[in-house]
C-alpha positions in Angstrom: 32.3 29.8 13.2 30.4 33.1 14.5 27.1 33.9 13.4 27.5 36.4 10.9 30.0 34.1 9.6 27.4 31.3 9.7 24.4 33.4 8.3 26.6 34.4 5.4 27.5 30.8 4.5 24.2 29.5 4.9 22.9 32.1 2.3 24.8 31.0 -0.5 24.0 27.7 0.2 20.7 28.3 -2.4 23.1 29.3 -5.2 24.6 25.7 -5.6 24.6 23.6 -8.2 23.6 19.6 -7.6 27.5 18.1 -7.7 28.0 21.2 -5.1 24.7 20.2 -2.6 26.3 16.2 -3.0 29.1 17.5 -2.0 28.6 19.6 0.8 25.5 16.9 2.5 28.7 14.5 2.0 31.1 16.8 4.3 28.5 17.5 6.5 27.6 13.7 7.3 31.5 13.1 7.8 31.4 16.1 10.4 28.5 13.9 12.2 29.3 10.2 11.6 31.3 10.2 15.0 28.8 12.1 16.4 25.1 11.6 17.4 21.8 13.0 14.8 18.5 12.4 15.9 16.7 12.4 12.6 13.3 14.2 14.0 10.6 15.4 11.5 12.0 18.9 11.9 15.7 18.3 11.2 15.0 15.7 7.9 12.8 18.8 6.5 15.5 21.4 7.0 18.3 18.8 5.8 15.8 18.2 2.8 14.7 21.7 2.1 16.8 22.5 -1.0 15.7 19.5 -2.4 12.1 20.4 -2.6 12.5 24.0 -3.3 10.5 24.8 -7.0 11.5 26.6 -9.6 14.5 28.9 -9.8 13.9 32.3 -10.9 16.0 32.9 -14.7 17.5 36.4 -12.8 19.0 34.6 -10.2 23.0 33.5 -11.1 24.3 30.6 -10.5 21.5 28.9 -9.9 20.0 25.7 -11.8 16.3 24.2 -11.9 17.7 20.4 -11.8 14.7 19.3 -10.6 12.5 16.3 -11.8 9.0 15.9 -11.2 9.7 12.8 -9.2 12.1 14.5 -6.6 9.9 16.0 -4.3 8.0 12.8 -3.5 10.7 10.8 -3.2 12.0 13.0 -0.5 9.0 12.6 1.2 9.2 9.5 1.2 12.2 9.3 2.7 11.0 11.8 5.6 8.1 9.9 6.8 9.6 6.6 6.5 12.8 7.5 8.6 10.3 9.5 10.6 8.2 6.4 11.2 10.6 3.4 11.2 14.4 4.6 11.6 16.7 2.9 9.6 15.2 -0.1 7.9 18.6 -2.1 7.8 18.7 -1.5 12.1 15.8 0.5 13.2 17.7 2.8 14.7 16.8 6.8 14.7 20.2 8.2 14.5 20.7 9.0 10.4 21.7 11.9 8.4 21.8 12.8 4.9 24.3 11.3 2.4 24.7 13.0 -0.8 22.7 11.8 -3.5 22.7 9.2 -6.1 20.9 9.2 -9.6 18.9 12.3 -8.5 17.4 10.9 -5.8 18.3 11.4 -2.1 20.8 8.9 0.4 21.1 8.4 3.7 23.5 7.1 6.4 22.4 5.5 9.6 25.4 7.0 12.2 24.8 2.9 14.2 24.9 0.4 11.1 26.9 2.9 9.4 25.0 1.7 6.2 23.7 3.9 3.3 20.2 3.6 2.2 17.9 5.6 -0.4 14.2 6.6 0.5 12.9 3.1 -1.1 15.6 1.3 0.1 13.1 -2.5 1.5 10.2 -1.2 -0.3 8.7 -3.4 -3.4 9.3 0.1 -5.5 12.9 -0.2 -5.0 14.4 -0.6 -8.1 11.9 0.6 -10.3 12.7 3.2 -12.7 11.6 6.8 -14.0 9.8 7.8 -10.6 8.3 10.9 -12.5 5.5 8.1 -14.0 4.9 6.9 -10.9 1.7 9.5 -10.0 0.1 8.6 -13.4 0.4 4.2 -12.4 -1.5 5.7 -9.0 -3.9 7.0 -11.0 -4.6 4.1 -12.8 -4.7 2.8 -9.6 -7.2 5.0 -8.0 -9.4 4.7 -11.1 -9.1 0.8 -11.8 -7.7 0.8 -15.1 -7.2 -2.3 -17.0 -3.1 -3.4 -18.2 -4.0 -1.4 -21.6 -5.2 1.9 -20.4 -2.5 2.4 -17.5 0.4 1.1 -19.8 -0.8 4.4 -22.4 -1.7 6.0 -19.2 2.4 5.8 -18.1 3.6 5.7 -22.0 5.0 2.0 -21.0 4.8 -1.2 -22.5 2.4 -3.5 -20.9 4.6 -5.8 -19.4 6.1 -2.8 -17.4 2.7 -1.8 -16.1 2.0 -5.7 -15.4 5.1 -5.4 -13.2 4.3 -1.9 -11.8 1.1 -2.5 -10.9 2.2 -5.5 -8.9 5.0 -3.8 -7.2 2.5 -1.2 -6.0 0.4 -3.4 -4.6 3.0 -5.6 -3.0 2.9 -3.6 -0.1 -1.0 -2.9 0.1 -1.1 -6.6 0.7 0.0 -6.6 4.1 -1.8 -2.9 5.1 -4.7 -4.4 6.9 -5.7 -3.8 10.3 -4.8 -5.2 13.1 -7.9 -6.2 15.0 -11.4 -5.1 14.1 -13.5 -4.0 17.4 -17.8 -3.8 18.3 -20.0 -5.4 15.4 -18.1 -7.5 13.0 -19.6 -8.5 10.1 -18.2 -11.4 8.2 -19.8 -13.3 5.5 -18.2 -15.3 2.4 -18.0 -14.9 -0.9 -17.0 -16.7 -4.3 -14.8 -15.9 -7.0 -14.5 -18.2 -10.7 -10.9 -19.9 -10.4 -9.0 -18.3 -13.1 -5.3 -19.1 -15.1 -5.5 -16.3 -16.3 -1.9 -15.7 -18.4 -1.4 -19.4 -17.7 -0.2 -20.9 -21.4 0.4 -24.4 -20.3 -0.2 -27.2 -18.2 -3.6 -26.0 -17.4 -6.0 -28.5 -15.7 -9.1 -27.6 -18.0 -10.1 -26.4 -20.9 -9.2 -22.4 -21.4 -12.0 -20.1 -21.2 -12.6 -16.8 -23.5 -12.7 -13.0 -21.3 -13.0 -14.5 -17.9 -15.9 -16.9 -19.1 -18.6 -19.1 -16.7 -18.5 -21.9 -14.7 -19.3 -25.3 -16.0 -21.7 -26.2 -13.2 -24.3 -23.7 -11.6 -23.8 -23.1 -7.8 -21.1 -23.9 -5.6 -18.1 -25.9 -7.0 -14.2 -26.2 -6.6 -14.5 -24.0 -9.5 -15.4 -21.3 -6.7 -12.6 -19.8 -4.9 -13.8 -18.8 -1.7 -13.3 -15.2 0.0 -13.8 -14.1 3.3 -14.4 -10.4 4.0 -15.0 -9.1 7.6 -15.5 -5.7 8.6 -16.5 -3.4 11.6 -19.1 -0.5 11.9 -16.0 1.8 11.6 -15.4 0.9 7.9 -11.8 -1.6 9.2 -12.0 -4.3 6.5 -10.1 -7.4 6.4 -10.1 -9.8 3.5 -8.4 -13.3 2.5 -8.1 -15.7 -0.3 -9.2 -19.2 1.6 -7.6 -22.7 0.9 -10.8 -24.4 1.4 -14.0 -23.4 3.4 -13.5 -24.7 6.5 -12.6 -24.2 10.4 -8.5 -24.3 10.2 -8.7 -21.9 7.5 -11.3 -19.1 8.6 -9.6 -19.3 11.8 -5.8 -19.0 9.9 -7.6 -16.0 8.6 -9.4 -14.3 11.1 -8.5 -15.9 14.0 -5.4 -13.0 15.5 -8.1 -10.3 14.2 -11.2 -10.7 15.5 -10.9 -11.4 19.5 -13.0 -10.7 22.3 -14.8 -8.5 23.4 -16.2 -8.0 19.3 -19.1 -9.3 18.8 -20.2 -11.1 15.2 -22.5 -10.9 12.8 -23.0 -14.0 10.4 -24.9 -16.2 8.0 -24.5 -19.2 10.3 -22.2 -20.8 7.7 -20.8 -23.9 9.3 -17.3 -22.8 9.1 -17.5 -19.0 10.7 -19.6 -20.3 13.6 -17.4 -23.0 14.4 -14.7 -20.4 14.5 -16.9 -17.9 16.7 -16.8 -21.0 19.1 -13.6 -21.9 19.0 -12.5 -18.5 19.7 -15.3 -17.7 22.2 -16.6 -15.0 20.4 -20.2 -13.9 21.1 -21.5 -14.3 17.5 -25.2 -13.7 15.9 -26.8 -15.7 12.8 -29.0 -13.7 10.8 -32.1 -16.3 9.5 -32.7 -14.0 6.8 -29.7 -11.6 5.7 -30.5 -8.2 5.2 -33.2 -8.2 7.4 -32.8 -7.7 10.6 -34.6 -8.4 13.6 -37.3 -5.5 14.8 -35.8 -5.8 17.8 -32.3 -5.7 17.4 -31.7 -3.4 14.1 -28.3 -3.3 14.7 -27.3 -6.6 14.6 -27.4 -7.3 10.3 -24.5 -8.1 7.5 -25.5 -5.7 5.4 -22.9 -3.2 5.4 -20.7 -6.6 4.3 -23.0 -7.7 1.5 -23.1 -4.6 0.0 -19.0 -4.9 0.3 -19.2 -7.6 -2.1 -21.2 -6.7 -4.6 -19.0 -3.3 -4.8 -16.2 -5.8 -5.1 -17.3 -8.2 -7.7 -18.9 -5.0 -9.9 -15.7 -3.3 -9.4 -14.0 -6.6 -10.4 -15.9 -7.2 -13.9 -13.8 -4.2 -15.6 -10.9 -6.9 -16.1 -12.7 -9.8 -17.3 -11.0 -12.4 -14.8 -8.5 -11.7 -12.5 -5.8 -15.2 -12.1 -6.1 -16.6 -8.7 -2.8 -16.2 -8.2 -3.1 -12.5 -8.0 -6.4 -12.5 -6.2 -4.9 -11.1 -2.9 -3.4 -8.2 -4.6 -6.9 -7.4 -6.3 -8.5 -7.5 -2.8 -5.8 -5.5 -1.6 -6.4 -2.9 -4.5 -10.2 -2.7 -3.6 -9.8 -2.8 0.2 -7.3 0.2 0.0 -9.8 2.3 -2.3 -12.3 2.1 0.2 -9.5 2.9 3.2 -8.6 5.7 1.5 -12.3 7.2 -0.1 -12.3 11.0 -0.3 -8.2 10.8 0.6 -7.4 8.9 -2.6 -4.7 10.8 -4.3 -1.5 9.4 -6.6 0.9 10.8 -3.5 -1.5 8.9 -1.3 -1.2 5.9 -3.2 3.0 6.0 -3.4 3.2 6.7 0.2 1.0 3.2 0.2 3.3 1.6 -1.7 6.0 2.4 0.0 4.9 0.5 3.0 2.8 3.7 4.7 -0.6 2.9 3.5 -4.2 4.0 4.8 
């Protein structure tokens, strides 16, 4: 084909309807499958570009505003993800567009040969009416209870239970790789809760999250450690039990030399520090640090908690068995701070989080 020929072509491209784009992304991919498409940032956003055009103008003839509010993220989506990890049945780079199913976009990896949608291996695949999805991120990003984001996304509760959890499926395992210089790391303790537990529980049920039944330290404490580095790098986990195999299960691939940490002295972290040969400093009095050494203090962790456990009192208990996703939930509020925004937050879900 010549240019002209091309040019003209290409410029009534716009004027087609949806079945008409499905079709012709579905002739084009034939065209390629024997051939070889690097799928580079550039190319996915000129493939995509009539997908995330606005608005059509009522003059215009021919044309049609099929376009949902959803649609632009999910495409997105889809960029950065086969921008970032290739196919995810594969890995490989080589895919082109594939028509499009239920409104949302396909692909087609030209080595597996397999299709795939923008959320195809993500915890939101599956989930419907992708148009809400902005509002459950808000409800994220503010720390609304069940109630207020299941109004929030005009949903029934149980669907928000479920959303929220999806969302923050993939939040779960967005922590950092290694924290570097002054690590902090101190332990905290959260009530056990059975929370939505109807049966078979080992005690007596307790009313909005409730007290302990003995003061101080007990096994009805579950303990938390948080760690984090002068950049702001925060790593969190729910521990079996407060001791040396499980702080090091915990910290132990994150925190290497040449950091250097900051602690309580708590039997269990130092013993770790040792283990793992990890120059390591015990604060006598926390909060206070030495005149000569002002650096060297836990207090940027400290005040991690209690931003955590004031956060945390909005929802009246929060079940052990979702304790994770709650840290999760905080640590990527403070990841993302003045970024925080519901396209932010779906990206994270989607597995490309802070």
């Amino acid at each position: 084909m010549d240019e002209p020929t091309f040019a003209t072509w290409l410029a009534g491209t716009e004027f087609l309807n949806p079945s008409q784009r499905g079709r012709t992304y579905q002739a084009l991919a034939m065209a390629e499958a024997n051939g070889s498409f690097e799928c580079t940032g550039t190319a996915i956003d000129a493939a995509l570009s009539r997908d995330n055009a606005g608005p059509v103008p009522d003059g215009v003839k021919g044309r049609t505003t099929a376009h949902t509010p959803g649609r632009d993220l999910l495409s997105k989506v889809g960029r950065e993800r086969i921008a970032n990890f290739g196919c995810p049945h594969c890995g490989s780079d080589g895919v082109h567009r594939w028509g499009s199913a239920n409104d949302r976009p396909r692909y087609r990896c030209t080595s597996c040969r397999k299709t795939f949608t923008p959320l195809t291996g993500t915890p939101l695949a599956g989930l419907h009416h992708p148009e809400r999805w902005t509002d459950q991120a808000a409800a994220l990003i503010g720390g609304e209870t069940l109630a207020q984001a299941a109004r929030r996304c005009d949903v029934h509760p149980t669907t928000a239970f479920r959303w929220r959890h999806r969302f923050l499926a993939a939040l779960n395992l967005d922590k950092p790789a290694s924290l570097s210089g002054l690590v902090e790391a101190d332990e905290t303790f959260i009530l056990e809760s059975f929370k939505g537990k109807r049966a078979g529980l080992p005690r007596p049920s307790r009313k909005r999250g409730g007290k302990a039944s003995k003061r101080g330290l007990s096994r009805e404490q579950i303990p938390v450690i948080v760690a984090r580095d002068r950049t702001g790098a925060t790593l969190d986990a729910v521990l079996p039990r407060l001791d040396t195999a499980s702080m090091t299960a915990a910290l132990g691939t994150s925190i290497t030399r040449p950091a250097e940490l900051c602690c309580d002295g708590g039997s269990a972290i130092t013993a770790f520090a040792r283990r793992a040969r990890i120059k390591f400093h015990v604060l006598p009095a926390p909060g206070l640090p030495k005149p000569e050494a002002p650096d060297i203090h836990i207090n940027n962790v400290n005040a991690y908690h209690g931003r955590l456990k004031e956060w945390m009192r909005r929802f009246h208990g929060v079940a052990t068995e979702y304790l994770p996703s709650y840290l999760s939930w905080r640590r990527t509020i403070e990841a993302f701070r003045d970024a925080s925004t519901p396209e932010a937050w779906v990206m994270g879900a989607a597995g490309m989080g802070p």
